[in-house]
Structure formats: C-alpha cells, structure tokens
N, CA, C and O atoms as a Tinker XYZ file with bonds, in Angstrom:
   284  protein
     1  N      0.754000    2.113000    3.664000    73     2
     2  CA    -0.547000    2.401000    3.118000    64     1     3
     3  C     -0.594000    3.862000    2.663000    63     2     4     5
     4  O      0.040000    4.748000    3.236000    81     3
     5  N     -1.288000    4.038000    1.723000    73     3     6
     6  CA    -1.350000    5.483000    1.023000    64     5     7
     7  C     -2.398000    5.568000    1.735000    63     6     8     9
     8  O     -3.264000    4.768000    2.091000    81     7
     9  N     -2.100000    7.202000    1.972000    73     7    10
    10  CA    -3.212000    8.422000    2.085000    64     9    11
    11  C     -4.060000    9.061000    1.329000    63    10    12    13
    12  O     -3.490000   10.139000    1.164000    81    11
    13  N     -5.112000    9.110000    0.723000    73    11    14
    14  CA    -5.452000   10.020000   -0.504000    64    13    15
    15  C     -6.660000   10.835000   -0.218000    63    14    16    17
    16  O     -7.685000   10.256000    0.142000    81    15
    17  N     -6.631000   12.243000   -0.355000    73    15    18
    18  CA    -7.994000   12.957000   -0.371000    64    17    19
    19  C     -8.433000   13.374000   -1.749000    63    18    20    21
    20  O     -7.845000   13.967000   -2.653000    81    19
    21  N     -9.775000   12.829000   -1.620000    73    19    22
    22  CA   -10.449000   13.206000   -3.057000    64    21    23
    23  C    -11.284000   14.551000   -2.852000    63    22    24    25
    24  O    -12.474000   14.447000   -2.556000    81    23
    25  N    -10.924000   15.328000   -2.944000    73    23    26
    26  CA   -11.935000   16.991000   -3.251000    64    25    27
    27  C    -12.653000   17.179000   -4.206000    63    26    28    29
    28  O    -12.065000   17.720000   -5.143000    81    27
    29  N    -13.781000   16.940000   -4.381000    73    27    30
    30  CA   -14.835000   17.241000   -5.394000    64    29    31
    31  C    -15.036000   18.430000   -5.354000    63    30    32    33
    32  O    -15.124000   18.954000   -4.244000    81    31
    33  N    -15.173000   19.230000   -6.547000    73    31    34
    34  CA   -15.913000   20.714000   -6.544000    64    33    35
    35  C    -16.669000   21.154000   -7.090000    63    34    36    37
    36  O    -16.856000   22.360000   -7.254000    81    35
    37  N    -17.522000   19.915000   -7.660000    73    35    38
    38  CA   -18.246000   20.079000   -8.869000    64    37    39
    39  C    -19.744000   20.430000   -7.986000    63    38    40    41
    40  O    -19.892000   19.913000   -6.879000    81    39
    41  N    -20.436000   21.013000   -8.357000    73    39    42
    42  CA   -21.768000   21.632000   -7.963000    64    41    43
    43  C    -22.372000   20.603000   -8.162000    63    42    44    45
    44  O    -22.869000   20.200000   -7.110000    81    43
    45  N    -22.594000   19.923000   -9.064000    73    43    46
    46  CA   -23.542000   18.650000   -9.873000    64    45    47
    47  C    -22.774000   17.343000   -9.319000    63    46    48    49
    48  O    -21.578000   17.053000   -9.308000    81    47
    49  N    -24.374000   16.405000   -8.685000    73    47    50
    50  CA   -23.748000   15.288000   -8.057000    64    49    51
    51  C    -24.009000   14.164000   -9.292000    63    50    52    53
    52  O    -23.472000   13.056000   -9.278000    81    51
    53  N    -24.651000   14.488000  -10.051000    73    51    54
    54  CA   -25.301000   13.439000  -11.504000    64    53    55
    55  C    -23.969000   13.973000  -12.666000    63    54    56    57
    56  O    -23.989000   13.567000  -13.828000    81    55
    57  N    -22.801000   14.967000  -12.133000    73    55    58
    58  CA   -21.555000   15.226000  -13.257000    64    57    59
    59  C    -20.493000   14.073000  -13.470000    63    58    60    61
    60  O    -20.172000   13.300000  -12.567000    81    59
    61  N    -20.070000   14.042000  -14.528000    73    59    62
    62  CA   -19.304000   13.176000  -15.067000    64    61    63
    63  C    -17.665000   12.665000  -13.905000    63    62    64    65
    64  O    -16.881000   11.716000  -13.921000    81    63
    65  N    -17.841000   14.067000  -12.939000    73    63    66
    66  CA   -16.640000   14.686000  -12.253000    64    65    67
    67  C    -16.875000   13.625000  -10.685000    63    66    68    69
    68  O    -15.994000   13.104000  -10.000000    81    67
    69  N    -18.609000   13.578000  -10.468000    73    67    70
    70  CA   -18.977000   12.764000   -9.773000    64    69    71
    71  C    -17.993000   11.178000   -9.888000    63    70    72    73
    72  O    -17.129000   10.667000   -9.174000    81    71
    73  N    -18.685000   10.782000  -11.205000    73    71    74
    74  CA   -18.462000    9.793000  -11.435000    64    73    75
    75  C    -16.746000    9.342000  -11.569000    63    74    76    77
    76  O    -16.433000    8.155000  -11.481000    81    75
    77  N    -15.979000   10.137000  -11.730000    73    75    78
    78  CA   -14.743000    9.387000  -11.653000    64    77    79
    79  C    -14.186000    9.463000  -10.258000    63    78    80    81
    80  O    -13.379000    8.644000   -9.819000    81    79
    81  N    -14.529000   10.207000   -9.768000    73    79    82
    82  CA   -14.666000   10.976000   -8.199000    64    81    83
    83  C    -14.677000    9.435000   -7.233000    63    82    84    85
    84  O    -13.876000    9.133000   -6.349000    81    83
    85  N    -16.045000    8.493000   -7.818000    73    83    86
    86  CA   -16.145000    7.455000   -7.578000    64    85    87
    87  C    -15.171000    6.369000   -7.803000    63    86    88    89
    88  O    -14.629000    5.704000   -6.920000    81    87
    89  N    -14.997000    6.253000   -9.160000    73    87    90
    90  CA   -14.111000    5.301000   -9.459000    64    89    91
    91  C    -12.810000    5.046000   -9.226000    63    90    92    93
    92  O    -12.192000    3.982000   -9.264000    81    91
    93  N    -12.296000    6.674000   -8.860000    73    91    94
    94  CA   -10.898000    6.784000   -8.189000    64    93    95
    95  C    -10.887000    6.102000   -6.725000    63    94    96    97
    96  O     -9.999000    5.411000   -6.225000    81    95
    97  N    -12.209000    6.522000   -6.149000    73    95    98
    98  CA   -11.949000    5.836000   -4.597000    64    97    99
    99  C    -12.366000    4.603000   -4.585000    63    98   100   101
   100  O    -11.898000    3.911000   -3.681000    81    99
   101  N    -13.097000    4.110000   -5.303000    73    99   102
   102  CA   -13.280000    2.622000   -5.288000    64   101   103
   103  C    -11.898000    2.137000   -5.381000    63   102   104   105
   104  O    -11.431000    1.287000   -4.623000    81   103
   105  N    -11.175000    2.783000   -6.469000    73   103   106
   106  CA    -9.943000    1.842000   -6.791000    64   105   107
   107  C     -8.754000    2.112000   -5.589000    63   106   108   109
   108  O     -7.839000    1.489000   -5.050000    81   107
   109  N     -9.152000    2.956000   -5.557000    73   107   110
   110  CA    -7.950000    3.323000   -4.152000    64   109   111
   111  C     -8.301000    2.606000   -2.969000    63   110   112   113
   112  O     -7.419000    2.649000   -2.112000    81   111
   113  N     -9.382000    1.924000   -2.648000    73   111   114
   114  CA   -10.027000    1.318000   -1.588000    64   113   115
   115  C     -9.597000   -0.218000   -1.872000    63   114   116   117
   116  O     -9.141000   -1.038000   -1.076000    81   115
   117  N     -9.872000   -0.349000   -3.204000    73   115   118
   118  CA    -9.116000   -1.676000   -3.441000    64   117   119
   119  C     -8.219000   -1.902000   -3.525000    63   118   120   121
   120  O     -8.200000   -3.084000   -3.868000    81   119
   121  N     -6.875000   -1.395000   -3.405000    73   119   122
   122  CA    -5.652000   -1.036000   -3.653000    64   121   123
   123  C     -5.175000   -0.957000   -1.759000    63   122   124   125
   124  O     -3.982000   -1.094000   -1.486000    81   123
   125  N     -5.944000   -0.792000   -0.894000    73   123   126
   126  CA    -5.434000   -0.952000    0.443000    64   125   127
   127  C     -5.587000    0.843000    0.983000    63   126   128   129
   128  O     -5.762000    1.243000    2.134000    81   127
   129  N     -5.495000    1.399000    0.128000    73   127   130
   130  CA    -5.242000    3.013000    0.371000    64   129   131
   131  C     -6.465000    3.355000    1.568000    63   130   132   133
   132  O     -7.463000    2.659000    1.754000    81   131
   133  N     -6.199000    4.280000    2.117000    73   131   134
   134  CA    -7.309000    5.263000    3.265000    64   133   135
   135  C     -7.806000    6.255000    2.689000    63   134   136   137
   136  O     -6.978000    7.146000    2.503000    81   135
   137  N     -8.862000    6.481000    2.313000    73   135   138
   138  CA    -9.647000    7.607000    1.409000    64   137   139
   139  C    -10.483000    8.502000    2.478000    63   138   140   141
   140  O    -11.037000    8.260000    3.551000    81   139
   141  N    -10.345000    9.390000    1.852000    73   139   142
   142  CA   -10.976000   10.583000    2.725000    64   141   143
   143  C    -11.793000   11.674000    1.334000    63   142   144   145
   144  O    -11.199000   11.878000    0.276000    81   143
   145  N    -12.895000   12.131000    1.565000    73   143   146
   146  CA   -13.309000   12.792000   -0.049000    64   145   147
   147  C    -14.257000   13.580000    0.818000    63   146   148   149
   148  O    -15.085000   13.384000    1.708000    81   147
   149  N    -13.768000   14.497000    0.171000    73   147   150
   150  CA   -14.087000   16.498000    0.884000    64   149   151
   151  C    -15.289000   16.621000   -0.466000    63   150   152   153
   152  O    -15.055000   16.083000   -1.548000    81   151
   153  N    -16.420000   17.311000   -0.234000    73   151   154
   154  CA   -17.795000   17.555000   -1.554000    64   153   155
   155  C    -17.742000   18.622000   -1.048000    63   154   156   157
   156  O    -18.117000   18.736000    0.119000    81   155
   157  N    -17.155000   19.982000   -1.926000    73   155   158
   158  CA   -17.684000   20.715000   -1.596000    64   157   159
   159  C    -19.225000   21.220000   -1.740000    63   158   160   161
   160  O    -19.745000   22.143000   -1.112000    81   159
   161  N    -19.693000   20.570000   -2.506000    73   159   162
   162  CA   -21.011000   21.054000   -2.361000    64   161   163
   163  C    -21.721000   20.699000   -1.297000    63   162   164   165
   164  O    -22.749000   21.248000   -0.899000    81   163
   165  N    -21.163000   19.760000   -0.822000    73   163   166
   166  CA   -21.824000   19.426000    0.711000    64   165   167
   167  C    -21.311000   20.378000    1.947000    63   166   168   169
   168  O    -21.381000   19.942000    3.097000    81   167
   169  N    -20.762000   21.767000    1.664000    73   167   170
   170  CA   -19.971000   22.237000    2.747000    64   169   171
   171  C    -20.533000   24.099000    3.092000    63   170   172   173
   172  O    -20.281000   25.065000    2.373000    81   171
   173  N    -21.069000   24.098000    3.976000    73   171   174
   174  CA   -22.065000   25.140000    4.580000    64   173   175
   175  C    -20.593000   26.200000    4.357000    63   174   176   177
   176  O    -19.533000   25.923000    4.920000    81   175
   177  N    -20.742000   27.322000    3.527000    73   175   178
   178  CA   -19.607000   28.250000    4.305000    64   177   179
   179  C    -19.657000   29.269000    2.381000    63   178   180   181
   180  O    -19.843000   28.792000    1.262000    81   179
   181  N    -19.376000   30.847000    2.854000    73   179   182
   182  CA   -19.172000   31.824000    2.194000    64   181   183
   183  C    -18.278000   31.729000    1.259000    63   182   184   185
   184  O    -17.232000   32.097000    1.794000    81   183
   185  N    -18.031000   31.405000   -0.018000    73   183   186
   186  CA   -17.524000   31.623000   -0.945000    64   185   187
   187  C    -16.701000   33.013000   -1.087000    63   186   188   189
   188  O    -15.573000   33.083000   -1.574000    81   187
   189  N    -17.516000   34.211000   -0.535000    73   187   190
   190  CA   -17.049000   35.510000   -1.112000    64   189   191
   191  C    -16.052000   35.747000   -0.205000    63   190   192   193
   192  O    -16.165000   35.755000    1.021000    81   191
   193  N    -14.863000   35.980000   -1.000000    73   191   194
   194  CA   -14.136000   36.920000    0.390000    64   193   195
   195  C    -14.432000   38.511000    0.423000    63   194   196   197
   196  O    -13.983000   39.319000   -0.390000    81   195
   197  N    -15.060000   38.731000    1.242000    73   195   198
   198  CA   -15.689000   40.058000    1.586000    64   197   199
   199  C    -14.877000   40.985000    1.951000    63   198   200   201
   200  O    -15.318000   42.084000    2.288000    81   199
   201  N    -13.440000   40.687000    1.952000    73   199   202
   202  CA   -12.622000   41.740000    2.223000    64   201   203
   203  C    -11.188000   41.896000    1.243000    63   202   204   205
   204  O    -10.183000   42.592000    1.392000    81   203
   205  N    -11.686000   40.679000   -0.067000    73   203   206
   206  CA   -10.323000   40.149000   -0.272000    64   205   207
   207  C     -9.719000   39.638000    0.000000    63   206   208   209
   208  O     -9.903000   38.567000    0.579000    81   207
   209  N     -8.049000   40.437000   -0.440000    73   207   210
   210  CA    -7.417000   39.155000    0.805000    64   209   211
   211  C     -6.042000   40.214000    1.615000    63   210   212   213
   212  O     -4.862000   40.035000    1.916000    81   211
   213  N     -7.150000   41.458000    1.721000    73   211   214
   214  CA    -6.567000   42.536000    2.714000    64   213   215
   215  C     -7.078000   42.213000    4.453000    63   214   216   217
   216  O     -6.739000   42.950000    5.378000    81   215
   217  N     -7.803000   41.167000    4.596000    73   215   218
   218  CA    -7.997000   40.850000    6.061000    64   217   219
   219  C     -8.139000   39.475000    6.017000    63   218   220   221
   220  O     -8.159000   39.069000    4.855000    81   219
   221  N     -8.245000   38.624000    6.840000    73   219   222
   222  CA    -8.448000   37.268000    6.990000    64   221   223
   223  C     -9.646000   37.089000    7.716000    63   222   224   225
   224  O    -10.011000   37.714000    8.712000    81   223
   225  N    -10.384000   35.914000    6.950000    73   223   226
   226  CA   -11.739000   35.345000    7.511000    64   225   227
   227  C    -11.477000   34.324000    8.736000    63   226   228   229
   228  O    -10.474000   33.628000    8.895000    81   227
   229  N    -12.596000   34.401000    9.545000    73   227   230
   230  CA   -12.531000   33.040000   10.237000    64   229   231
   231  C    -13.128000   32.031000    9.771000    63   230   232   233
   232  O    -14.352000   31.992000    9.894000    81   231
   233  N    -12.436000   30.953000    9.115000    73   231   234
   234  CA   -13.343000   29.787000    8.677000    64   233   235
   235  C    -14.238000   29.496000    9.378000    63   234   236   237
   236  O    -14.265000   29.635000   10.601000    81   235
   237  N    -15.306000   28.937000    8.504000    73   235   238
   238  CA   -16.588000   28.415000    8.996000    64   237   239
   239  C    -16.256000   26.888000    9.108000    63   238   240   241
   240  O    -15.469000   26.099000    8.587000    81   239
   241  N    -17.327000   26.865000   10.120000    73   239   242
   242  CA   -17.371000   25.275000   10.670000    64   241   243
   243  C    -16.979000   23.639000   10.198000    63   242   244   245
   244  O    -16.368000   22.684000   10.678000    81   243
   245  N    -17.684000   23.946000    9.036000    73   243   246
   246  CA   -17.749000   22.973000    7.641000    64   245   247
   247  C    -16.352000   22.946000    7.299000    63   246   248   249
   248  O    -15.735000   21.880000    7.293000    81   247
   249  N    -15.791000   24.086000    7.002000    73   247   250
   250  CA   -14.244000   24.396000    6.488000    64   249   251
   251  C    -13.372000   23.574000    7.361000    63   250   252   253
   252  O    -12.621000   22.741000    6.853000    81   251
   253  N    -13.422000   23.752000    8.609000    73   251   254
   254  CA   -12.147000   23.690000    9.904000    64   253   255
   255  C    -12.219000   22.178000    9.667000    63   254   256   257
   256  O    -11.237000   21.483000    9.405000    81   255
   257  N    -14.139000   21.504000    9.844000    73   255   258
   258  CA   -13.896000   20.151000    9.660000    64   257   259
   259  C    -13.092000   19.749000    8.791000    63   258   260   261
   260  O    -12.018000   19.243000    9.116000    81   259
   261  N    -13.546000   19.934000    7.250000    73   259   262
   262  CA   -13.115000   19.419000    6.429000    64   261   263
   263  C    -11.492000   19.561000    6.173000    63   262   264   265
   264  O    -11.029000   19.119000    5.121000    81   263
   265  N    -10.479000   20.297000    7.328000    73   263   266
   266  CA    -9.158000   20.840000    6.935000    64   265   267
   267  C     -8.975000   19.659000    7.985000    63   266   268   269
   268  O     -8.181000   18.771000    7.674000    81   267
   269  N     -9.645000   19.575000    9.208000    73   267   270
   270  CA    -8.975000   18.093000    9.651000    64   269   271
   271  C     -9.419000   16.786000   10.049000    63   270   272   273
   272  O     -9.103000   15.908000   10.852000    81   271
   273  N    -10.603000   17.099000    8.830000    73   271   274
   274  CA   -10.707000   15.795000    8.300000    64   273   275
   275  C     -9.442000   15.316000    7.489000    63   274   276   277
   276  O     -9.186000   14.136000    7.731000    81   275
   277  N     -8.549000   15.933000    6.559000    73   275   278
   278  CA    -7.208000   15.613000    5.751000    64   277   279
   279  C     -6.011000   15.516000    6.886000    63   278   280   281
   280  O     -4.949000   14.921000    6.704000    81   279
   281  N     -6.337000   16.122000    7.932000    73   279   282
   282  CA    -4.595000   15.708000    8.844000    64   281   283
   283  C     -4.411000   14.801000    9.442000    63   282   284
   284  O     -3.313000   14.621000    9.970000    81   283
C-alpha cells in the first residue's frame, strides 16, 4: 500500500489548489493508498524566522503534530 502526504499551502480554501488537493486524495483513496493531508492554513505557528537561520526555533505545536502526523 502507498503512503502519500498531501500538503496544501494555499491560503484560500474556495482555490483551484483546494480543489485538486481533493481530487488527488479521493483518487489515492480509491486506489487503496493511506492519505494523510497537512493545510497549512489550518496550522497555528510563526511564519517569520526571527532570527533567520543564524539560531534555531522551537517548533510550535501545530508544526511537531503535523511532522508526525507524516512518520
């Protein structure tokens, strides 16, 4: 059985990006596959890296889920 994560990043849930977003996992669902689909717009957490990438952040909550939600 395939594995597949779908990552949306589209801001807009009415976007075209939505919609194939959909149709990919429908078909992958019909196909036997295990789907897993990360929105980021559904995901609480800082965009900015406030330090660059001269220090490291601690991911936020939303993040950690969504990293193992995929393992």
């Amino acid at each position: 059985m395939k594995r597949i994560v779908i990552i949306n990043g589209h801001p807009n849930k009415e976007s075209f990006n939505f919609g194939i977003a959909e149709a990919y996992q429908r078909g992958a669902l019909e196909s036997g596959s295990e789907v897993q689909e990360i929105v980021i717009a559904d995901l609480e957490f800082n965009p900015n890296l406030q330090f660059g990438y001269q220090k490291r952040m601690v991911l936020e909550a939303d993040l950690v889920s969504a990293w193992e939600k995929i393992q």
